[in-house]
C-alpha positions in Angstrom: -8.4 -39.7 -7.0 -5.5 -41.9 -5.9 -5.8 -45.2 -5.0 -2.4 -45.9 -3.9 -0.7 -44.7 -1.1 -2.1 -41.2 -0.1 -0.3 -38.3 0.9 -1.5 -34.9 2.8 -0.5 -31.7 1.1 2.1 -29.8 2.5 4.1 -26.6 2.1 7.9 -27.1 1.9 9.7 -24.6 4.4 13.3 -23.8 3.3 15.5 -21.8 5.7 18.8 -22.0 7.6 18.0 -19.6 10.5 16.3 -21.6 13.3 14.6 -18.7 14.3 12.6 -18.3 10.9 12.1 -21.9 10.6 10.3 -22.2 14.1 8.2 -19.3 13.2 7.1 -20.2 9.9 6.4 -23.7 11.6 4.6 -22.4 14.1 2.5 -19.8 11.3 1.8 -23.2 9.2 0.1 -25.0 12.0 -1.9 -22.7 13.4 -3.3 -21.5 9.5 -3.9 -25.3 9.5 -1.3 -25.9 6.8 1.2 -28.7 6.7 4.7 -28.2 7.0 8.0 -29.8 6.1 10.5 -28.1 7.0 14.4 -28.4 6.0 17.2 -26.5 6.9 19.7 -26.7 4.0 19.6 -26.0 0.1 20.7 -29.5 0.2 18.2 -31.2 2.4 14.9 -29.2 0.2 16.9 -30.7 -3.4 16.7 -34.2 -1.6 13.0 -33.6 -0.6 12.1 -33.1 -3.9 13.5 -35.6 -6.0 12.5 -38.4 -3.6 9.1 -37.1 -1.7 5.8 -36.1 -3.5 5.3 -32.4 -4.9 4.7 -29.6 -2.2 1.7 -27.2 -2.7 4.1 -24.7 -2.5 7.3 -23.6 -1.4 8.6 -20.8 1.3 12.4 -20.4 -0.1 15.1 -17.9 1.5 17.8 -17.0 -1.0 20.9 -16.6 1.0 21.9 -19.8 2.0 25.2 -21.9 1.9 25.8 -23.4 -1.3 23.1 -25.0 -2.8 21.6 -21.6 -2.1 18.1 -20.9 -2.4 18.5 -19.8 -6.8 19.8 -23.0 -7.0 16.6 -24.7 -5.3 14.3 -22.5 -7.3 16.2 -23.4 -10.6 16.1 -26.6 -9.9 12.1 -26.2 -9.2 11.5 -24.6 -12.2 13.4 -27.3 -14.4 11.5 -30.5 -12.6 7.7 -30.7 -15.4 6.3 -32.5 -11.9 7.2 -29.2 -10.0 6.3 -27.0 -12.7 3.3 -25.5 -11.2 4.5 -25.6 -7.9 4.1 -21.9 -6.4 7.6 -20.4 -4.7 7.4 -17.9 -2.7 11.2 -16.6 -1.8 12.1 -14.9 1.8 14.7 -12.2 1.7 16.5 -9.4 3.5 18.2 -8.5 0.1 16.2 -4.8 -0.8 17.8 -3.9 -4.2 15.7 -4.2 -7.0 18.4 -6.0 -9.2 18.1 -8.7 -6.3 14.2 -9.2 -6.6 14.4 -8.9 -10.5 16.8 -11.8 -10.4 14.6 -13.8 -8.0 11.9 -13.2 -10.9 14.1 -14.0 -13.4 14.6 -17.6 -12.3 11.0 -18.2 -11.7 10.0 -17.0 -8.2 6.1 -16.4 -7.8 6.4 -14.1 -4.7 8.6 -12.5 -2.6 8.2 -11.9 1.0 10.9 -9.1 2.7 12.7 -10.2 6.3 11.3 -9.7 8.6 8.3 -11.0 7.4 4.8 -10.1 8.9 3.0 -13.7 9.2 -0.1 -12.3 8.4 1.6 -10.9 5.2 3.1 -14.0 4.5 0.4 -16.7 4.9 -2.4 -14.1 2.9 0.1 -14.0 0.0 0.4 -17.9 0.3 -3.2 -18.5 0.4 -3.4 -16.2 -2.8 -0.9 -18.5 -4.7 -2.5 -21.8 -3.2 -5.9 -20.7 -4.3 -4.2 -19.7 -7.5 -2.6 -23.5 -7.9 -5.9 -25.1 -6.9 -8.0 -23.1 -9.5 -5.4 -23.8 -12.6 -4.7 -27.3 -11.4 -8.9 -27.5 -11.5 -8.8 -25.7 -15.0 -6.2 -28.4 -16.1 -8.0 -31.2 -14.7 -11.3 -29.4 -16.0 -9.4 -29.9 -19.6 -8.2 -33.3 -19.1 -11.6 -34.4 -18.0 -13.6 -32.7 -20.9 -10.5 -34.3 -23.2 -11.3 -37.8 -22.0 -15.1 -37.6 -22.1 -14.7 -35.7 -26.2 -12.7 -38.8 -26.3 -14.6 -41.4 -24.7 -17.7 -40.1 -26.4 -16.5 -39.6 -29.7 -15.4 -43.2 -29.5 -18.5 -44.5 -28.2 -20.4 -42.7 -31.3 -18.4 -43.5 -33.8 -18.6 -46.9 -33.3 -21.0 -50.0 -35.6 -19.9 -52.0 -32.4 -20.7 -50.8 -29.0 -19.2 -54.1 -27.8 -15.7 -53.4 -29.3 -15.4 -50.4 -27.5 -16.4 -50.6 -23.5 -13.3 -52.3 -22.8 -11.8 -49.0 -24.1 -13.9 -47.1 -22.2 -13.5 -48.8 -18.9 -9.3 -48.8 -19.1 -9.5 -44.8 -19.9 -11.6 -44.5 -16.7 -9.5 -46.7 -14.4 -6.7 -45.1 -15.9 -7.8 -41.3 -15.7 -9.3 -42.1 -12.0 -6.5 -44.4 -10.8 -8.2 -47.2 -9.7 -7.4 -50.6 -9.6 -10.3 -52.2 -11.8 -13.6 -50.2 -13.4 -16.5 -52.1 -14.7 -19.6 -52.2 -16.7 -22.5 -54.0 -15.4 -26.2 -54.1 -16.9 -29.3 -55.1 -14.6 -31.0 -58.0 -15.8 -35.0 -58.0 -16.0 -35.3 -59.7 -13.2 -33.1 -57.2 -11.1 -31.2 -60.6 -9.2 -29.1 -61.0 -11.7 -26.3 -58.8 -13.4 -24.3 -58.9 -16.6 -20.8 -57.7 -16.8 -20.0 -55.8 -20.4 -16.4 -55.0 -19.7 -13.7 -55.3 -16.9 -10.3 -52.9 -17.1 -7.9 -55.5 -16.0 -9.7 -58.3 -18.4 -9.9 -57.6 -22.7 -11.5 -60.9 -23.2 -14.1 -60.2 -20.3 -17.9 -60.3 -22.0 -21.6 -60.8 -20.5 -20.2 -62.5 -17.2 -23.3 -63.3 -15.5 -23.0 -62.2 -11.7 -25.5 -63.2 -8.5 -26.6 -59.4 -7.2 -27.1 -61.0 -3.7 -23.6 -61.3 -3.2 -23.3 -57.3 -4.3 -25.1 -55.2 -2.1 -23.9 -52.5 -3.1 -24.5 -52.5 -6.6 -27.8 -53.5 -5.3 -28.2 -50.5 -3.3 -27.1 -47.9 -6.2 -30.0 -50.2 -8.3 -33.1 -49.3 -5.5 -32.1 -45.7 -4.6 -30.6 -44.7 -8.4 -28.0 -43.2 -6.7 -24.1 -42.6 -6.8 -22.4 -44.7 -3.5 -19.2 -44.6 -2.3 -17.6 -46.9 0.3 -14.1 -45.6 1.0 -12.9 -48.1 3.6 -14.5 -51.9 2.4 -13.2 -53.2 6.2 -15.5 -51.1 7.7 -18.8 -50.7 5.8 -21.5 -52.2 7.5 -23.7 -52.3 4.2 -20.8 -55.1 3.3 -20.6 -57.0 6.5 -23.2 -59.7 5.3 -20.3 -60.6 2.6 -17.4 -59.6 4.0 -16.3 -62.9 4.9 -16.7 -64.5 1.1 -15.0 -61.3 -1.0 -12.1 -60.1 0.9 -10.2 -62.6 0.9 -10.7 -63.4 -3.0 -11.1 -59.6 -4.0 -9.2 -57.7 -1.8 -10.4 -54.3 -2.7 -10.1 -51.4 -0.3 -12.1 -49.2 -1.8 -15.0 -49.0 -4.3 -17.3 -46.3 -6.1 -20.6 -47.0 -8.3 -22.2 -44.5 -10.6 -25.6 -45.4 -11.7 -25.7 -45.5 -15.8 -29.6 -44.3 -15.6 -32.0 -44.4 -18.7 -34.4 -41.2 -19.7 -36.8 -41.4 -17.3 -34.3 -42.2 -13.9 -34.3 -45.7 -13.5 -30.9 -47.2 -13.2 -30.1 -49.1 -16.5 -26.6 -50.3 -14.6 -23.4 -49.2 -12.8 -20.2 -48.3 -13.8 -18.0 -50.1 -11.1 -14.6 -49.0 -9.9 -12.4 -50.7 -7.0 -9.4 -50.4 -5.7 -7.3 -52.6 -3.5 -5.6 -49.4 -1.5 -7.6 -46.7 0.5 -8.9 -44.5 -2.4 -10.7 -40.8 -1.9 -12.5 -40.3 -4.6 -12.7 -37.0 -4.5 -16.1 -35.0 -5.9 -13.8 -33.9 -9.2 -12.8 -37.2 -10.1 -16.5 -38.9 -8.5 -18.0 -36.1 -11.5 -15.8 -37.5 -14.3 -16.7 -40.7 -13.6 -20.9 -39.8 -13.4 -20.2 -37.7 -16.7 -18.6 -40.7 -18.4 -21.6 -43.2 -17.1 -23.9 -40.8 -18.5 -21.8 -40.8 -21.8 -21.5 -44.7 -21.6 -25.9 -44.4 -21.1 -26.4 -42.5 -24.3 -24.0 -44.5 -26.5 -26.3 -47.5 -25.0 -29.1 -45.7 -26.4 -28.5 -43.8 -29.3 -32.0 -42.1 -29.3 -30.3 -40.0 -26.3 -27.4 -37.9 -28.6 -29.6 -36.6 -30.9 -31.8 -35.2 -28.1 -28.3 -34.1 -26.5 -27.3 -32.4 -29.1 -30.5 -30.6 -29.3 -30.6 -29.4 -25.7 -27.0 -28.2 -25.9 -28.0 -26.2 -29.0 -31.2 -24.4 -27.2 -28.7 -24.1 -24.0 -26.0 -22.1 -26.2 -28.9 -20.1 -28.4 -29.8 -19.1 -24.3 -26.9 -18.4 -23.1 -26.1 -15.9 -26.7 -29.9 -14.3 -26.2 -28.6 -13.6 -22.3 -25.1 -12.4 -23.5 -26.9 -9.8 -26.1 -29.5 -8.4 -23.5 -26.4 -7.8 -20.9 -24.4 -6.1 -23.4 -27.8 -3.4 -24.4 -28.0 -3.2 -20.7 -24.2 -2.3 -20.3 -24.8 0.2 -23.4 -27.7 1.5 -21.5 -25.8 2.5 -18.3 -23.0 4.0 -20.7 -24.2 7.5 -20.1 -23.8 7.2 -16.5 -20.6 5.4 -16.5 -19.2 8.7 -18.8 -20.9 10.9 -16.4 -19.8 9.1 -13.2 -17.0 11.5 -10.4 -14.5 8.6 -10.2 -12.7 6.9 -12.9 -14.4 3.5 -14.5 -12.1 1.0 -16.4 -13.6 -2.1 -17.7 -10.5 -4.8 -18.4 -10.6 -8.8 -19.0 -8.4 -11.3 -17.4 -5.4 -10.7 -19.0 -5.5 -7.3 -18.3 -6.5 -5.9 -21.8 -8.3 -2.6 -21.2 -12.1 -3.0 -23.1 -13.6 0.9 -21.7 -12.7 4.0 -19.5 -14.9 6.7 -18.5 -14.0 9.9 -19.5 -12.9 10.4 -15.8 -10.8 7.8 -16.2 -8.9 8.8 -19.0 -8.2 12.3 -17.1 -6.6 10.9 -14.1 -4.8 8.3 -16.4 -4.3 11.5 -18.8 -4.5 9.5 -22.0 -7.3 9.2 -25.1 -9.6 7.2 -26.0 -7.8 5.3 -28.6 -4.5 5.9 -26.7 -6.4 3.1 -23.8 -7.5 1.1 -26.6 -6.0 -2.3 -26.3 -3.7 -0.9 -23.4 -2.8 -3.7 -21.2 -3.3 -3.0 -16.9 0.0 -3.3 -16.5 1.2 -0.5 -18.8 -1.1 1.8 -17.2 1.5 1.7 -14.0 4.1 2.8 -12.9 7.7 0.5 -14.0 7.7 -0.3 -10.2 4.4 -1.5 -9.7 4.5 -4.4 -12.4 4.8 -7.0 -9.9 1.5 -5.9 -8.3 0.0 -5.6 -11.0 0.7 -9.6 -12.1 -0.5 -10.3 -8.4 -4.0 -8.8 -9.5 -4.3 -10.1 -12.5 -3.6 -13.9 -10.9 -5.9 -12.9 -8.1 -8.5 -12.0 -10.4 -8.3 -15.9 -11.4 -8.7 -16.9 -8.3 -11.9 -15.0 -7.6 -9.7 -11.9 -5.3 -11.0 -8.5 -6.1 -9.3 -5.9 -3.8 -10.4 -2.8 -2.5 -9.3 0.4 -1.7 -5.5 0.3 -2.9 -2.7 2.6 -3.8 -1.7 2.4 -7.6 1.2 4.2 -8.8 0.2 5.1 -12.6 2.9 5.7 -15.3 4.8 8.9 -16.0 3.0 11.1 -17.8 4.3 15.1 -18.7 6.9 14.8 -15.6 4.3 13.9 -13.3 3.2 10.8 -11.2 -0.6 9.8 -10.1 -0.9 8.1 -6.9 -4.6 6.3 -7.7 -6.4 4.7 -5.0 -8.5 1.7 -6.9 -11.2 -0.7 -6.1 -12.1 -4.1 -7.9 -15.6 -5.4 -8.2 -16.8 -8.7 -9.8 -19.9 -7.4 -10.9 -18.6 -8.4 -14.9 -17.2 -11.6 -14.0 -20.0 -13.9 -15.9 -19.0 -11.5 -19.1 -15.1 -12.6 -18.4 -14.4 -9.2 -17.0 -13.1 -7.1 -14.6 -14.3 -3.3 -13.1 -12.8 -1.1 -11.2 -13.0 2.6 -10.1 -9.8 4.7 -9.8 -9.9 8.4 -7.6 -6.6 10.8 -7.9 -5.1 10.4 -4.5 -2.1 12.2 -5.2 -3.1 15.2 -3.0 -4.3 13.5 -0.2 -1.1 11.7 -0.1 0.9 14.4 -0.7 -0.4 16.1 2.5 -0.6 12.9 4.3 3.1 12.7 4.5 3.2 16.6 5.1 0.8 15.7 8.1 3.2 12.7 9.1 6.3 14.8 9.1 4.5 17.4 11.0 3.4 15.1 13.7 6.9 13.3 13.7 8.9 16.6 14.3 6.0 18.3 17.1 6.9 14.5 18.7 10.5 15.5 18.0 10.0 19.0 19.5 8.0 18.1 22.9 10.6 14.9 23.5 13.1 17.1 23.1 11.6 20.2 25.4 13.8 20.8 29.0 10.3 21.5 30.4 7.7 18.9 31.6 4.9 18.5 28.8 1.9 16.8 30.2 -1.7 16.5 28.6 -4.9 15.0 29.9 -8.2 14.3 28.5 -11.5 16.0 30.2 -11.6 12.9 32.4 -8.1 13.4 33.8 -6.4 10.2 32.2 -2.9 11.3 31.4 -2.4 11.0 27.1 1.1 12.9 26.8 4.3 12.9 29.0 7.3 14.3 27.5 10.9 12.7 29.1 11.1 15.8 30.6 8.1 14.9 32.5 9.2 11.8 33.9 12.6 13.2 34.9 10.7 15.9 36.8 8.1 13.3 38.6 10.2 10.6 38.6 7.4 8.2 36.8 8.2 6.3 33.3 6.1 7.4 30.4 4.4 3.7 29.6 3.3 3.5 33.6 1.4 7.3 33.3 0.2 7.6 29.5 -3.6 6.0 29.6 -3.4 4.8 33.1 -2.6 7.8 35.8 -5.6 10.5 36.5 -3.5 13.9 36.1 -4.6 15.2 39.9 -2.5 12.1 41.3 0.8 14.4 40.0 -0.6 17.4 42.5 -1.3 17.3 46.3 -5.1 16.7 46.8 -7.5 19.5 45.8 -4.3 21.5 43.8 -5.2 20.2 40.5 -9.1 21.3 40.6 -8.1 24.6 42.0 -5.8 25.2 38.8 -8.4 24.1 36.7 -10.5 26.3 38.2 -7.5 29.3 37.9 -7.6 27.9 34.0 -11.1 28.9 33.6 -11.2 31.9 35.1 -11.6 34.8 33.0 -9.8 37.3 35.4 -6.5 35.2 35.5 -5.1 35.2 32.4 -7.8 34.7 30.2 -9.8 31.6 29.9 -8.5 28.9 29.2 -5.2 29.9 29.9 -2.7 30.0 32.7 0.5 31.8 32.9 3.5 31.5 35.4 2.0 30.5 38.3 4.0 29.5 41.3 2.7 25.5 42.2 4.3 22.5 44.4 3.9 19.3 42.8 4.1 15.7 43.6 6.5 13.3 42.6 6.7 9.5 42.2 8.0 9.6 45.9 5.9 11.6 47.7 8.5 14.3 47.7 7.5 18.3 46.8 8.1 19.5 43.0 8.0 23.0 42.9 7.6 24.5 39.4 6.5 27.3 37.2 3.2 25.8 35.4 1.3 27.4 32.5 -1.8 25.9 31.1 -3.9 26.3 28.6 -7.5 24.1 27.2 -7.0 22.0 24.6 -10.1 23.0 22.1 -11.5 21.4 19.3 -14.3 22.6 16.9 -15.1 25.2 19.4 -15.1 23.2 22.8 -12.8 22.0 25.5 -11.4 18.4 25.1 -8.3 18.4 27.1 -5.4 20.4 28.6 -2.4 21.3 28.5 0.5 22.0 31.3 3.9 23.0 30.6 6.1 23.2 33.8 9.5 24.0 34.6 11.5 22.5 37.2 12.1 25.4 40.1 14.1 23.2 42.3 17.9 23.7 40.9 16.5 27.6 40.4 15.9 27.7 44.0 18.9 26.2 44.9 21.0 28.2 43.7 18.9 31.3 45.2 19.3 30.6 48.2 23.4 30.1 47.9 23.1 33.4 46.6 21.4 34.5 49.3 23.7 33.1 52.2 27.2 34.4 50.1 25.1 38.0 50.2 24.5 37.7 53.8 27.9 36.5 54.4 29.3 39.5 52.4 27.5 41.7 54.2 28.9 40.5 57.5 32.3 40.7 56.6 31.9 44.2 55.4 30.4 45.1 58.7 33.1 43.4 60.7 35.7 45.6 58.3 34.1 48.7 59.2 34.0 48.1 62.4 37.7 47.2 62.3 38.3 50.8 60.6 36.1 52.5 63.3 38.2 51.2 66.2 41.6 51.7 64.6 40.6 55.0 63.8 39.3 55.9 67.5 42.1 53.9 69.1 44.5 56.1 67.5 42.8 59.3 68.3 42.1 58.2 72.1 46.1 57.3 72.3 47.4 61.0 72.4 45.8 62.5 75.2 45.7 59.0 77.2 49.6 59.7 76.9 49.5 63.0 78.2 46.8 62.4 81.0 49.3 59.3 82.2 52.0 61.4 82.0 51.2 64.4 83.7 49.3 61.8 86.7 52.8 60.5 87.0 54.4 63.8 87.1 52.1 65.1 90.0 52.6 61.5 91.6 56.2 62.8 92.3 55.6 65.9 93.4 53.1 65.0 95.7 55.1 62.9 97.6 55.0 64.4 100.9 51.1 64.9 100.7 49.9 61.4 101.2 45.9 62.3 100.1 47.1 64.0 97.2 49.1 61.3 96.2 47.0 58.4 96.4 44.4 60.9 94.2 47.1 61.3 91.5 48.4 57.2 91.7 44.4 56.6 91.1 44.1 59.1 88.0 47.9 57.0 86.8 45.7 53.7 87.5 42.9 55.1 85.5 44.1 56.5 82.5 46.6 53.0 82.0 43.2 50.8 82.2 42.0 53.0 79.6 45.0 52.9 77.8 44.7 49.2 77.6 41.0 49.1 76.8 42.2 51.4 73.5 45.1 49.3 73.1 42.2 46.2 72.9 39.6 48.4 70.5 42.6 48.9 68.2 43.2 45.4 67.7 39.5 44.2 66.9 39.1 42.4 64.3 35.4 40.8 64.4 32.0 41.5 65.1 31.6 40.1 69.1 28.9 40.6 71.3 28.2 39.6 74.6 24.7 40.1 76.8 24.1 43.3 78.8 21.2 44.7 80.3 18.2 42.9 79.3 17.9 41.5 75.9 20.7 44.6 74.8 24.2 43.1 73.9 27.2 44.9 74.0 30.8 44.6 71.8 32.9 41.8 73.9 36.1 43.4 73.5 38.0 40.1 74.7 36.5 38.0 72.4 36.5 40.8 69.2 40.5 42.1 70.0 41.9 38.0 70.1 42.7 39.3 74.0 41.0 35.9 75.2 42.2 33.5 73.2 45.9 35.0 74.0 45.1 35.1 77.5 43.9 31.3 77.0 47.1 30.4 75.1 49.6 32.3 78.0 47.5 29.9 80.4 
């Protein structure tokens, strides 16, 4: 309780990237939490010397100088920030780094990048942990000052002589500005003041309970009350107007000091002139103290006290002996049980194992025997293990966890382990441990597997596309979306399969899957298919296809396909270079043909022109004859030139003829045209 000014709790944000400091803002608030938050080594130093403790502190180490060791050494130096949790935000891996972090009193450490849900579990963890040993210190204090109190109360001749005493511990211990004693008078109108804090020489004042409705109100109903704001109680207004200016006080608490059988003997009275909260630890102090001040104001009370507390710890021994013989009791099934059983306390100190137990951990019975948790693991997993044992405190029992244990004979046991609370009223801690090592070992085997068939289908040149039996695309390699022209994250759990074939194709190759006849069912090999692409444009490919079958039936399929289109390209270049080929080697032969015949024709062309020119002179006088021999001369030099032209072809020309037939063109195969053209 704190009747001065009141602050909210906060958790103090230390960070020089702007990034991390707007996210662990923003993580803060929305968990809730209050958040200051400082940029500089320097700036988190000045926050703590001059502003009140945090709950806790988010810390990176590498900063500018004052870097974040110096911040933490600083925290750990300060007694008021003693008990202040730091948790320490670092990119730095090595494990020399994060003993060294350890070593100067870090709590925690978190690795960049953090995961915020990481983060803000582990800083609930320590906040919970903070709360529950600042409640256990408090707890002490508390039972301290009422051993005190009471102890003074009973060993006094003089009860008189030591209320004062009593009243300044409470208005010290709760903060408050003034704490009194008042007594009830017969009459109930009237009350008697035993003892004021703030005044030693303070005895029997005599006060008018008509101008104190509220100790008049804890008289009637015998019943704690609590009035946190004075301005605004309504149960004050009657008097407002007479107190506040005299008094001043902000806010007040009463606790009724009640006698055996309930009725309110008086009220112990606290006030305070700031806003106060009186929270329900410090509002049970202060009832626990009335009640002590109640049976020091009637002595008959202790001696029934003591006698209750005596039956209530002869009960409490009686239930702690029948859980024990029930614990013994279940010992054969706890020896008996599959999975490991290890019984520890908090501190970590093993009390049993199972003889399961000691086979995974492969140790003895006496070799566990006041074996500590921790030593059970392996040298790597002693920060987790401290993590458990402070969670334990602060009622966290995890479940289903990976444990490395300790070396033993070579080899290491990967343990997966669950807590229970079950023991917790005997101070204790269970937990069941199962040999994982296996099942981790072919975990990996299974991940490594999965990784490199990823590897292997990312990495095929063919297109690689499954579908479930509803048609929604689940696999599409990078060869796939080359080929179709889609991108992987617009087809995987969004396109049906048949949209990647023209309409009806896909059911027909489904069908062609099935089919017994084709390749056997379920499969598909080689088949000739046109698909669709992203554009609209034809695919063609080379697709085989198989079922995908699990325990016995059909759950998907499978195509592989291969890209046809640069195949055929090149196919048909073949093709026209072959057809081209074949043309030029018929023009050649052709070429050969009419050289050859040109040559043979050319001899007796010779001699027929010759002789027709020989009778064309002899024939002069007979003018019939002679026009017959000039005709034959005519003749046989046409056909001289037409043999002149076949020698000199040198392509494949043709030109129409009768019908549909064609015919060599001699002008255009010889060149004789385009020379006539160029004399022209």
């Amino acid at each position: 309780m704190n009747a001065t000014v009141s602050t909210d709790p906060h958790v103090l944000v230390v960070d020089d990237d702007g990034v991390s400091r707007h996210l662990l803002g923003q993580m803060l608030a929305g968990a809730d939490l209050h958040a200051v938050v400082v940029a500089s080594g320097a700036e988190a130093l000045a926050h703590l010397r001059t502003q009140p403790a945090p709950s806790a502190v988010l810390l990176d180490l590498v900063m500018p100088e004052p870097d974040g060791y110096a911040v933490l050494r600083f925290v750990r130096t300060r007694p008021e920030l003693a008990e202040v949790p730091v948790i320490v935000l670092t990119a730095l891996d090595a494990d020399a780094e994060i003993e060294r972090a350890f070593s100067h009193g870090a709590d925690d450490y978190v690795r960049k990048p953090f995961r915020p849900g990481e983060l803000l579990a582990r800083l609930r963890v320590h906040l919970r942990v903070r709360e529950y040993l600042e409640r256990l210190a408090r707890r002490d204090r508390d039972q301290q000052t009422v051993l005190d109190l009471t102890q003074a109360l009973a060993s006094s001749l003089d009860i008189r002589d030591i209320l004062f005493t009593v009243v300044q511990r409470i208005a010290e211990v709760s903060r408050v500005d003034r704490c009194s004693i008042v007594l009830f008078a017969e009459s109930g109108r009237v009350g008697y003041v035993l003892a004021s804090s703030d005044d030693d020489s303070l005895r029997d004042l005599p006060i008018d309970l008509d101008q104190y409705p509220e100790i008049r109100e804890v008289a009637s109903t015998g019943r704690s009350l609590v009035i946190r704001d004075a301005a605004e109680s309504a149960l004050l207004g009657v008097v407002r107007a007479q107190r506040e200016p005299a008094r001043g006080f902000a806010s007040l608490a009463l606790m009724p000091i009640l006698l055996e059988q309930g009725r309110p003997l008086g009220v112990l009275f606290l006030r305070s002139k700031s806003r106060a909260s009186f929270g329900n630890a410090e509002l049970s102090l202060v009832s626990t103290l009335a009640n002590a001040t109640a049976i020091a104001l009637r002595n008959a009370r202790i001696l029934q006290s003591l006698k209750d507390q005596t039956q209530k710890s002869t009960l409490e021994k009686v239930q702690a002996e029948q859980r024990v013989q029930l614990f013994q009791r279940y010992a054969g099934f706890f020896e008996s049980a599959a999975d490991g059983m290890v019984v520890i306390d908090r501190t970590g100190r093993v009390l049993f194992a199972n003889l399961r137990a000691r086979e995974i951990i492969g140790a003895g019975e006496r070799d566990l025997d006041q074996t500590s948790f921790k030593s059970l693991l392996a040298p790597d997993q002693e920060a987790m293990a401290e993590r458990l044992i402070r969670g334990f405190e602060a009622g966290v029992y995890p479940r289903g966890i990976d444990l490395a244990l300790a070396e033993r004979q070579g080899q290491t046991t990967m343990v997966n382990v669950s807590f229970s609370s079950v023991l917790r009223e005997d101070d204790a801690i269970l937990f069941t441990i199962r040999d994982v090592t296996q099942e981790r070992r072919t975990a990996i085997e299974l991940q490594r597997t999965k990784e490199f068939l990823e590897s292997v289908i990312e990495s095929s040149i063919d297109a690689i596309v499954s579908a479930d039996l509803d048609g929604t695309v689940r696999l599409f390699n990078r060869a796939a979306a080359r080929v179709f022209g889609y991108a992987p994250s617009d087809v995987i759990g969004k396109l049906n399969v048949e949209m990647l074939y023209p309409e009806g194709v896909a059911r027909q190759i489904m069908r062609r899957i099935r089919d017994p006849n084709q390749s056997g069912f379920g499969r598909l090999k080689d088949h000739r298919v046109n698909m669709l692409g992203a554009d609209g444009t034809s695919v063609p490919v080379l697709l085989s296809a198989s079922l995908v079958v699990e325990n016995g039936r059909p759950v998907g399929s499978l195509g592989i396909f291969t890209d046809l289109r640069e195949k055929l390209r090149i196919q048909s270049e073949l093709e026209r270079a072959q057809e081209e080929l074949r043309n030029r080697e018929k023009q050649a032969l052709i070429a050969e043909l009419a050289g050859a015949a040109a040559h043979e024709l050319n001899q007796p062309l010779t001699s027929v022109i010759g002789y027709a020119e020989l009778l064309s002179r002899q024939l002069q006088r007979e003018p019939a004859m002679l026009k017959n021999a000039q005709v034959i001369v005519s003749e046989a030099q046409r056909m001289a030139e037409i043999v002149r032209k076949v020698g000199s072809i040198t392509k494949y020309e043709t030109k129409s003829y009768v019908g549909e037939a064609r015919i060599l063109d001699l002008e255009r195969a010889s060149g004789a045209q385009e020379e006539t053209e160029g004399r022209r």
